[in-house]
C-alpha angles and dihedrals in degrees: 000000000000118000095244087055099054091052088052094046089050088043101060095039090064090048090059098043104113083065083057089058092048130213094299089058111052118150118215118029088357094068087055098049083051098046115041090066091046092046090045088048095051098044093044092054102051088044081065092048087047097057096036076051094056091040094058099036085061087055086064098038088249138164111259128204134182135200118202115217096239092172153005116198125173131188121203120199132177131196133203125205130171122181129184128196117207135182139236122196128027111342091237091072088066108007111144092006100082119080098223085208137009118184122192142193129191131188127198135181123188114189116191100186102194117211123203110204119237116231150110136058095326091055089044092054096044099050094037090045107095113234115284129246097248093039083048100054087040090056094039088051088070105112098217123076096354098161091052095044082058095049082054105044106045142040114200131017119189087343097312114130137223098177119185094250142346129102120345092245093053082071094034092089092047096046092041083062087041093055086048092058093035076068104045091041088053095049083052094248110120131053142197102214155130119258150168100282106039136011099259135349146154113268123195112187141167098014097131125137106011095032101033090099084044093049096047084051097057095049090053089051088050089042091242123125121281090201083088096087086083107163086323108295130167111269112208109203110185104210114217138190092248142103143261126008114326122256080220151033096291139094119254103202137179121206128204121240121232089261092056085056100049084062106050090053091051090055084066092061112118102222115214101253083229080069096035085063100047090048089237089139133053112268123280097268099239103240129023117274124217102287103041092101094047104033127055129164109185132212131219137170090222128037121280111267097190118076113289135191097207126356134180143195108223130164091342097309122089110233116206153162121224123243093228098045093097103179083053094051092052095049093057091043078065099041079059104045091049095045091040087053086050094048097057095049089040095053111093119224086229125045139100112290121218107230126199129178106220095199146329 
């Protein structure tokens, strides 16, 4: 082949080489569109394992640690190779054994995810600090599971308590109150938001007639007076950071911080009974929490062969949680949303970055 002809040739094989790479290999806007699901993914992924991690880790008294994902940075390189073959001597010694022209084209992406650990006085203060009033009413305004959320989220209401553990009837009062709501919240009339007169409340309305009996109920469980269903009309409750039952129409709540709630789901962690023996774990609390009949992680020797939503490998047994245990899957949705609040007030702006490089 002339020389001309095999610098055309070349020529026109690099400019075609994005039809080498193929569809699933496009450079520029089409890496992004590739990789944002994957990273997210990823991240996403390993965030589960984080918090299943933590979880578990509390079960065993154990120190627990977080890293908080600062930056995800990702160089792409390509790479672009041709190679010919001649032959010296009669044609008949290499004739139809020599490639007259190979193009090649290589691509190459190298992630480095950095990790800035999670510590000190900020991350003490955001997981100790109980939740607080706005980030309460937010979270009670989602319309799935909303008496449990309660249950969850606070531990006293008008002086009933909802204490971590003890005996099943020191919570009855408490859940008694929560069942009322559930019924007024699931015949749309009652509502965790902000109005006119206060920040945020509790508002029951138009529960008249069908609901009015239901309605008195609730306010004798919460000490209030059930002379307000008057003629149905709408009962405003502020709800206030405070003790004890209120000296007026209001509710006095306490919240749990993130670190109450670390522990209530890891009271939910079924030590193996291997560990249990060995006193490896913290002892089996001696009555269900409030979480026990919402929130399971299960334990196995072997990895779990049916469908999981998080699983982890920890002192020699897999923990997990199972793809089709809903309740359990909303819970830890919750346990993320919350840790991952408090990561991000707890991560300084200054501080040194663990950098991994995930692969070249």
């Amino acid at each position: 082949m002339p020389r001309l002809a095999v610098f055309a040739a070349a020529a026109l094989g690099f400019a075609g080489c994005g039809r080498l790479l193929g569809p699933s290999a496009t450079l520029g806007p089409g890496s992004i569109v590739r990789g944002r699901g994957l990273y997210n993914e990823v991240i996403s992924e390993t965030n589960n394992e984080q918090t299943l991690d933590l979880i578990v880790r509390a079960r065993y008294g154990e120190p627990l640690g977080l890293l908080s994902v600062a930056s995800v940075t990702a160089n792409l390189r390509t790479t672009a190779t041709s190679d010919a073959e001649f032959g010296i001597g009669p044609s008949s010694n290499y004739k139809g054994n020599l490639t007259p022209l190979s193009l090649g084209v290589a691509y190459e992406e190298n992630p480095t995810i950095s990790y800035t650990p999670v510590q000190g006085e900020r991350y003490a203060k955001a997981v100790l600090s109980p939740i607080g009033i706005d980030m309460l009413v937010l979270l009670l305004g989602i319309e799935h599971s909303r008496s449990q959320l309660v249950s969850v989220l606070m531990k006293q209401i008008n002086g009933l308590q909802n204490p971590m553990d003890g005996a099943p009837e020191s919570r009855e009062a408490f859940r008694a109150a929560i069942a009322l709501l559930g019924q007024l919240e699931d015949a749309g009339h009652a509502a965790w938001t902000s109005t006119e007169t206060g920040p945020f409340a509790l508002v029951l309305h138009d529960y008249a007639p069908a609901q009015r009996d239901v309605a008195r109920a609730l306010l004798r469980a919460w000490r209030l007076p059930d002379s307000l269903p008057r003629d149905g009309r709408e009962i405003i409750l502020p709800v206030r950071l405070a003790f004890g039952p209120p000296t007026t129409p209001e509710l006095n709540v306490q919240t749990r911080s993130v670190y109450d709630m670390v522990e209530i789901a890891a009271s939910c962690v079924d030590v193996p009974p291997e560990h249990a023996a060995r006193g490896i774990a913290d002892p089996v609390p001696e009555s269900a929490g409030p979480l026990h009949e919402h929130f399971v992680i299960h334990s196995s020797r072997s990895r779990p062969a049916e469908d999981t939503l998080v699983a982890v490998r920890h002192r020699g047994y897999w923990f997990y949680i199972a793809a089709n245990d809903g309740p359990s899957k909303f819970v830890f949705r919750l346990m993320q949303t919350l840790i991952g609040m408090r990561l991000v007030e707890a991560t300084p702006q200054s501080v040194p970055s663990l950098t991994i490089p995930v692969g070249k």
